[in-house]
N, C-alpha and C positions, 0 to 999 in steps of 0.2 A: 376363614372365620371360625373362630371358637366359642361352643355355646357348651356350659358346664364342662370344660374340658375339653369336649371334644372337637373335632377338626372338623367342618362341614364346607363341605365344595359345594356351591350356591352360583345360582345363573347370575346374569347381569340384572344389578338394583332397577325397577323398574316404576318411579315415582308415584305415587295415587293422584288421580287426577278428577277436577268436577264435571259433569256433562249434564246441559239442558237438554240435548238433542236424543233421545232414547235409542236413535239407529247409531249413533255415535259412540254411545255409551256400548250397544253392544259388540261393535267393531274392537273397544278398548278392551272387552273381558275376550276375544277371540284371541288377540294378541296376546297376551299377557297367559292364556291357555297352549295358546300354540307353543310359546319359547321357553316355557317351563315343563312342557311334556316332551317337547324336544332337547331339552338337556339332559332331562332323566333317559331319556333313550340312548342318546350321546353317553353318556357314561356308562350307562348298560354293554354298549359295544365296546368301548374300552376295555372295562373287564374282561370280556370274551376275552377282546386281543393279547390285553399283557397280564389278565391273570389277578391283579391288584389295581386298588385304586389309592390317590393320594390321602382322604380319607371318605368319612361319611357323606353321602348325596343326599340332597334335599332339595328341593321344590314344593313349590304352594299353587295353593287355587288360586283362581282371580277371587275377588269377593265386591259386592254392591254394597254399598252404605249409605244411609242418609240418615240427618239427623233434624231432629223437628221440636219446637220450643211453645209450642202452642196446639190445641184442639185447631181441625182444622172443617172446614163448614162442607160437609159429606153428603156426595149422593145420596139418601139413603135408598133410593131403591136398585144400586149398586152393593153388590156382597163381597168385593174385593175391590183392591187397586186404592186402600189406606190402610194406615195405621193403626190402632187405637188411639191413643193418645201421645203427649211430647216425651220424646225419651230418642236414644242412636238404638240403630237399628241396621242388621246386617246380616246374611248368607254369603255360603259359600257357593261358588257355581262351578258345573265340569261341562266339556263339552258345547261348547257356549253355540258353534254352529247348528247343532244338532237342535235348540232350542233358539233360534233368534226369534221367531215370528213369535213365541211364548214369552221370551224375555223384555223385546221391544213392546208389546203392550201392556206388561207389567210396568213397565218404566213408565212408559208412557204416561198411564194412568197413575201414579205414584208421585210424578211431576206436578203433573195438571192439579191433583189432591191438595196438596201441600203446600205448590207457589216454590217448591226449593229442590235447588238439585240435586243427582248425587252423586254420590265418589264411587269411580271405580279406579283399584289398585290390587295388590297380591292378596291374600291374608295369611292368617299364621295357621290354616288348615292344610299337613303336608297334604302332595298327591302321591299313593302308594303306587311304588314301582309298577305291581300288576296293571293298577289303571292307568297307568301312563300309555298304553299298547291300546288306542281302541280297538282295535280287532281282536284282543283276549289273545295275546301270546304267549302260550304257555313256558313263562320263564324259569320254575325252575328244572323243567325237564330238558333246558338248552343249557344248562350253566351247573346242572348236580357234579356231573363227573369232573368240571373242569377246574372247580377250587374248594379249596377245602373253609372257606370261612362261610358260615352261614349267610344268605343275602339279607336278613333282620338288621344284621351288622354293618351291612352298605346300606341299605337304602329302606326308605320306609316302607311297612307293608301295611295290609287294611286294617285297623282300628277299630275295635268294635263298641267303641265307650263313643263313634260320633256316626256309628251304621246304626242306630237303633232309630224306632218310630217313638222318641218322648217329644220328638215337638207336635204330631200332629194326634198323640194320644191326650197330649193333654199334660203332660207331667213334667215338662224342659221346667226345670228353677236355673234361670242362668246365675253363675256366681258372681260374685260385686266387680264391678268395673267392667260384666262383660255386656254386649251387644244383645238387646232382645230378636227376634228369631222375622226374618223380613219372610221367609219362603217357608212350605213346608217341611220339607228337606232339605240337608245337607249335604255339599257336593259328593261325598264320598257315599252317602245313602243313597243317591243316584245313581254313582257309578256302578255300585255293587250291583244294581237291579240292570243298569244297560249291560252287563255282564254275564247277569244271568238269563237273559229272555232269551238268546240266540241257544242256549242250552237247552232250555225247555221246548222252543217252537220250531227253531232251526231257520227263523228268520231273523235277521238285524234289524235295532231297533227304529232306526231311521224310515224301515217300509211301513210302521204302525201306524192308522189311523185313529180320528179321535174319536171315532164311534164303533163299537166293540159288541160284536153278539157273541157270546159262551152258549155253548152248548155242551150237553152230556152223551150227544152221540151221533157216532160219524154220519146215519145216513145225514145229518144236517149239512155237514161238512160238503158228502159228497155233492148233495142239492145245489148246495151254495158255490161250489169248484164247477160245476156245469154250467150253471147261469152265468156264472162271470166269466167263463172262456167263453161264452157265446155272446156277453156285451163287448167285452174286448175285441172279439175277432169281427162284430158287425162295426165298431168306431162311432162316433158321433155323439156317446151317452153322458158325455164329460167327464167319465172315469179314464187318467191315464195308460192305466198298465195295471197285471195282476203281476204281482207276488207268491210264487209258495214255496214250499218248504225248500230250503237248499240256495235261497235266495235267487230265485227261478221265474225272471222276469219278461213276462210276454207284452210288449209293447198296445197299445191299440189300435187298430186296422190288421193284427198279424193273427197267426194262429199257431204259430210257434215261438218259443221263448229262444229270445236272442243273448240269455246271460244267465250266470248260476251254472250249479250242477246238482240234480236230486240227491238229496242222500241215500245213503244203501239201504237204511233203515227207519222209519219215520220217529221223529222225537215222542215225548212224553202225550207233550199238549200241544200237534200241530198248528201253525197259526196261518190263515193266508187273507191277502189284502188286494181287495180293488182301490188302488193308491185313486187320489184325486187333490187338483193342486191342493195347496195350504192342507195338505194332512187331512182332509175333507172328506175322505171315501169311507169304507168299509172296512174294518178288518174282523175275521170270524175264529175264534178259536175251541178247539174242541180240548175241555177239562178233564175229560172223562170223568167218572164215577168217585164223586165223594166230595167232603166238605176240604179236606189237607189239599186236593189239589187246585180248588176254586180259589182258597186261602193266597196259596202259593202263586198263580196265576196273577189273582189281582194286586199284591203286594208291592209288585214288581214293575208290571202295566202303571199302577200309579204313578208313576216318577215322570211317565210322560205326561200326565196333566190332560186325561182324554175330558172332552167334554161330556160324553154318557155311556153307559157300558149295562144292554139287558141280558136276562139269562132266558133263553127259549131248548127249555128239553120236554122232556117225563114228567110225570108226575102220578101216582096212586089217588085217585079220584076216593074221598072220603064222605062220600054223601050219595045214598040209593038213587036221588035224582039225578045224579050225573050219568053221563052215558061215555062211551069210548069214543074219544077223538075233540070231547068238547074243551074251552080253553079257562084256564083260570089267572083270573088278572089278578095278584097279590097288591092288598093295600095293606098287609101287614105280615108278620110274622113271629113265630115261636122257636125262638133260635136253641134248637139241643143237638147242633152238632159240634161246640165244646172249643174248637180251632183257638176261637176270640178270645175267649173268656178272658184270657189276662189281659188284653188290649181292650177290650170295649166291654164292661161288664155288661151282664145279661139283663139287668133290670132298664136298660136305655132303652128307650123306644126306638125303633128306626120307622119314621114315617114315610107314608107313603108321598110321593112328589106330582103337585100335579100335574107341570105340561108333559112328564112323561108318560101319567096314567092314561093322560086326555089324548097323547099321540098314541098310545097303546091299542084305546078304546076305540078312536076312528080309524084308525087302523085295519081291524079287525072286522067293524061296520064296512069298510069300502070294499076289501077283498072278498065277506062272503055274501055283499048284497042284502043283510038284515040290519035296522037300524032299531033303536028306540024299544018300546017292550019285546020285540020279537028277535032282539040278541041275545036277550035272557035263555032265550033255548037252548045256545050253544057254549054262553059264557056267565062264569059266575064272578063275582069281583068278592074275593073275600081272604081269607087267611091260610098262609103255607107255612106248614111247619118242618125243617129242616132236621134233618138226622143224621146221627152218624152211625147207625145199625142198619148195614143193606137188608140183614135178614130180621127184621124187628117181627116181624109175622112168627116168627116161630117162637117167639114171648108169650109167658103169661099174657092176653089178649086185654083183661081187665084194667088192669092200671093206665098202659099207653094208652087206649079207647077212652078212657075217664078224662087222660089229660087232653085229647085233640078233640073229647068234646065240651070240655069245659073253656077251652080257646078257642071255641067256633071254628076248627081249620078244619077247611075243606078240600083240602088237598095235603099231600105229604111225597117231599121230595129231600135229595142229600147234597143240594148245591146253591139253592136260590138264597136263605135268608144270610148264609156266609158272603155270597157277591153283595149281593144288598147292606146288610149289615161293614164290609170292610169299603163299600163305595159309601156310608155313612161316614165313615171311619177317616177315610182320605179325602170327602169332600169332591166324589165324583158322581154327578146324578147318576141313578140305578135306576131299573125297573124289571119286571118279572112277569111272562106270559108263557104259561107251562100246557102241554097238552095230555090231557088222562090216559093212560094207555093203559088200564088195570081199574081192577077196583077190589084190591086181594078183602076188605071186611063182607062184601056183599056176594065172593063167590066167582068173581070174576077176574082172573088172577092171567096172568103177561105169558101166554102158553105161543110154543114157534109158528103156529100156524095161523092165529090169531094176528100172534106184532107182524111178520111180514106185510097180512091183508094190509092192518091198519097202517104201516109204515109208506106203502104205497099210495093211499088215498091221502095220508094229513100232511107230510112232511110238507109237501113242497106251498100246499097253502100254508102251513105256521112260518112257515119258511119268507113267505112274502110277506106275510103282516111284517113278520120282524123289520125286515127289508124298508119298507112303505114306513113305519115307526121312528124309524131310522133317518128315515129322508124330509121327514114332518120337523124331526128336533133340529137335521141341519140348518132346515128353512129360520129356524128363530136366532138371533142374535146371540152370542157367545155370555154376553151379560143377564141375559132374560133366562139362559138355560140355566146355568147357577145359583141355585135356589137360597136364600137367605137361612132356608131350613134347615142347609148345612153348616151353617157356620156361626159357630158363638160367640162370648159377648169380650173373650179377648183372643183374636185368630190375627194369624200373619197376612202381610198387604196381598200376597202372592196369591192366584187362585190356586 
C-alpha cells in the first residue's frame, strides 16, 4: 500500500464491525490489538534478520465508536457511562486485556444509555513500535549497531501531538469531520504511562489496584510491607497475593514469594500491592518528598482508572493547638507547589469529596475509640497548603505566615494538594489524612530523637485508618464512588 508516496506493509484488513454484547465487543478490540502488535513485532525480527525491510510498517489501535442522533434520557445520578449529546464519538484503546473488566462496563453502560451499539474496528491512530513490546523492549539498543537507517523511518514511534492530557484538561477542539473524545485518553497516552510505571515502581502495571495510598515516607511503606506479609502468609483475608518491587509475588497461605526477582536497587517511588480479585485490593506507594514526584506518580496511575487514591504522610502542624501525632483531615487546599499550574490553573477549587471525607472521618473514630466532639482532640478537618519549598522556614517568616493565615491552613505539607488537585484533574476521587510531626512556627521543629519516638507510636495507627478508609470506599458501588463533583457539563462517556 502507498500513502503519499510511500510504501507501507500493513497487516491483514480487519473489517469494523457492531456489538450489542459489551464482552463481545471487548473480545473484538483484544483481537484486532493482538494481530497488529504482532505484525509490528513480526517485522521488527525481520529487520534483525535481513537488515531491511520492503518498506514502511504500520499498525493501528483497535478504536470503539458509536454514534447517537438524539439526547438520550440519563441516569442522572450516574457521572459516566453517556454521552453528552447526539454527535460520533470514538477512542483509541491499547492493551485491551489489561483493561477488560474497565472496558466491559464502559460498554456496557454506553449501550444500555443510548439503545445503540457500537463499532469496534482499527483506527487510524499508528501503534509505535516502542509500544508494540508490552514488556518495554528496549529496541533501539537491540537494533543501533545493526543498521544504518533510522527506525523513525520504518516504523512509527510515539507521538507527542496525541500523548498530551487536552482531553481531560479541557482543551481537545477536535478538527472538522473528527470523532468527539469517548474516553479520557488516548491509546497512546496510555501506553506511554503503562510504560513508565514499571520504571518508577518496579512493578507491572497489571499488579495495580484501584485503591492507592501515597505516602511521603518509607516507615509507611515499611508498616504496610509487614502487615500484608502477615495477612498473606495467615490466608483467608480475601487478598490474593502481595506484590513488590521486582514483580515479587508471594501467593496467599505462603510466606515466601514464588515469582520475580528483587531488584538490586529500589526504584524512585517503590510501589507494592495486596492484589485482590477484580483489581480490588490495595496498592501503596511511597512518592517521596515533593510536589514533581506526587505529579509524576499520579499522571501515570491515572490511565488505570483507579477508583480512589488518598495521601497519608507529614505534615507541619500550623496551629499552637495542635500537638504531635494529631491528624488533619484536608477539606481543602492552597495549591503553591506550581507542578499544575499549566494543566489546572490555580483559581479552580478542588473540592472536598464527601463519601471519602465521611470514610476518612469513621475511619479515624473506629481505630482510635473517640467519636463525635472528643475527635476534635486529635483531629482537625480544615485546610492544607502544599509547597514546593522543603526549606520555607528559613524565609522571611512574614509573608508565608500572612498567606497560610489568611487561607485558614492548618497544616502545611509538599504532596497532598498536588494528589488531590491532579485526582481532580483525571477524575479520580482523592482524599488527604496527614499526621503533624512538627510544628516549626511554635518551636517545635522534626529534631532525630523526637521523629523516631513519634514515628513508633503513630505510623502504624495512621497506617490503619488509611487501611479501614480504604475498605469503607471498597464497600460502596463503583458508581456511588465517582462523584458528580468531578465531572463537568461536557466530559467523555468513559469514567
Amino acid at each position: 500500500m502507498k500513502l503519499n508516496g510511500t510504501h507501507f506493509e500493513r497487516p491483514r484488513p480487519i473489517p469494523a464491525e457492531r456489538f450489542d454484547d459489551a464482552d463481545k465487543a471487548v473480545e473484538r478490540l483484544e483481537m484486532i490489538y493482538e494481530q497488529h502488535t504482532a505484525f509490528i513485532r513480526d517485522r521488527f525480527q525481520a529487520l534483525l534478520r535481513n537488515k531491511r525491510l520492503r518498506g514502511r510498517v504500520r499498525a493501528t489501535y483497535p478504536a470503539i465508536r458509536i454514534e447517537t442522533s438524539s439526547y438520550a434520557k440519563i441516569d442522572s445520578r450516574l457521572s459516566y457511562g453517556h454521552v453528552a449529546g447526539p454527535g460520533s464519538y470514538a477512542t483509541s484503546v491499547t492493551q485491551p486485556a489489561l483493561f477488560r473488566n474497565y472496558l466491559a462496563e464502559q460498554i456496557r453502560l454506553l449501550i444500555k444509555a443510548h439503545g445503540t451499539s457500537v463499532e469496534i474496528g482499527p483506527s487510524e491512530e499508528p501503534i509505535p513500535l516502542h509500544f508494540a513490546f508490552p514488556d518495554g523492549i528496549h529496541v533501539e539498543g537491540e537494533i543501533a549497531d545493526r543498521i544504518e537507517v533510522p527506525l523513525r523511518d520504518l516504523f512509527d514511534v510515539p507521538d507527542l501531538a496525541v500523548t498530551d492530557d487536552a482531553i481531560v484538561n479541557g482543551t481537545f477542539i477536535p478538527a472538522p469531520g473528527q470523532a468527539l473524545p469517548l474516553a479520557p485518553f488516548t491509546a497512546q497516552r496510555v501506553d506511554y504511562s503503562l510504560h513508565r510505571l514499571p520504571h518508577y515502581t518496579a512493578t507491572a502495571p497489571e499488579h495495580f489496584q484501584n485503591f492507592v495510598i501515597f505516602t511521603n515516607y518509607q516507615f509507611y511503606v515499611d508498616e504496610f510491607v509487614a502487615r500484608a506479609r502477615r495477612i498473606i502468609a495467615e490466608g483467608g483475608s480475601g487478598y490474593a497475593s502481595l506484590v513488590e518491587p521486582g514483580n515479587v509475588v508471594t501467593p496467599a497461605g505462603r510466606k515466601r514469594p514464588v515469582a520475580g526477582t528483587p531488584p538490586p536497587r529500589l526504584p524512585q517511588m517503590p510501589a507494592f500491592h495486596l492484589v485482590r480479585e477484580g483489581h480490588t485490593g490495595l496498592t501503596m506507594v511511597n512518592i517521596g518528598v515533593g510536589p514533581s514526584n506526587a505529579k509524576t506518580i499520579t499522571d501515570h496511575i491515572a490511565v488505570l482508572r483507579p477508583h480512589a487514591w488518598l495521601m497519608l504522610g507529614h505534615c507541619a502542624g500550623l496551629r499552637n493547638t495542635q500537638a504531635l501525632g494529631d491528624y488533619v483531615l484536608a477539606h481543602g487546599y492552597v495549591r503553591e507547589d506550581h507542578v499544575l499550574d499549566a494543566d489546572l490553573p490555580t483559581w479552580l477549587p478542588i473540592p472536598p469529596l464527601a463519601e471519602v471525607q465521611v470514610a476518612l472521618e469513621e475511619a479515624v473514630a473506629e481505630v482510635t475509640g473517640l467519636e463525635g466532639f472528643e475527635l476534635k482532640r486529635i483531629m482537625r478537618t480544615g485546610t492544607v497548603a502544599t509547597i514546593d519549598n522543603r526549606n520555607w522556614e528559613l524565609r522571611d517568616h512574614k509573608e508565608p505566615v500572612q498567606r497560610f493565615s489568611q487561607s485558614r491552613a492548618v497544616a502545611l505539607d509538599m504532596e497532598s494538594a498536588t494528589i488531590a488537585a491532579n485526582g481532580f484533574r483525571f477524575r479520580v476521587p482523592y482524599g488527604t489524612l496527614l499526621c503533624v510531626s512538627d510544628k516549626p512556627l511554635h518551636g517545635e521543629l522534626k529534631l532525630p530523637g523526637m521523629a523516631s519516638d513519634f514515628y513508633r507510636r503513630q505510623v502504624g495507627q495512621h497506617l490503619e485508618i488509611g487501611i479501614r478508609a480504604m475498605e469503607k470506599l471498597r464497600a460502596m458501588a463503583p458508581e456511588r464512588l465517582h462523584s458528580r463533583k468531578l465531572r463537568s457539563f461536557q466530559e467523555t462517556a468513559f469514567q
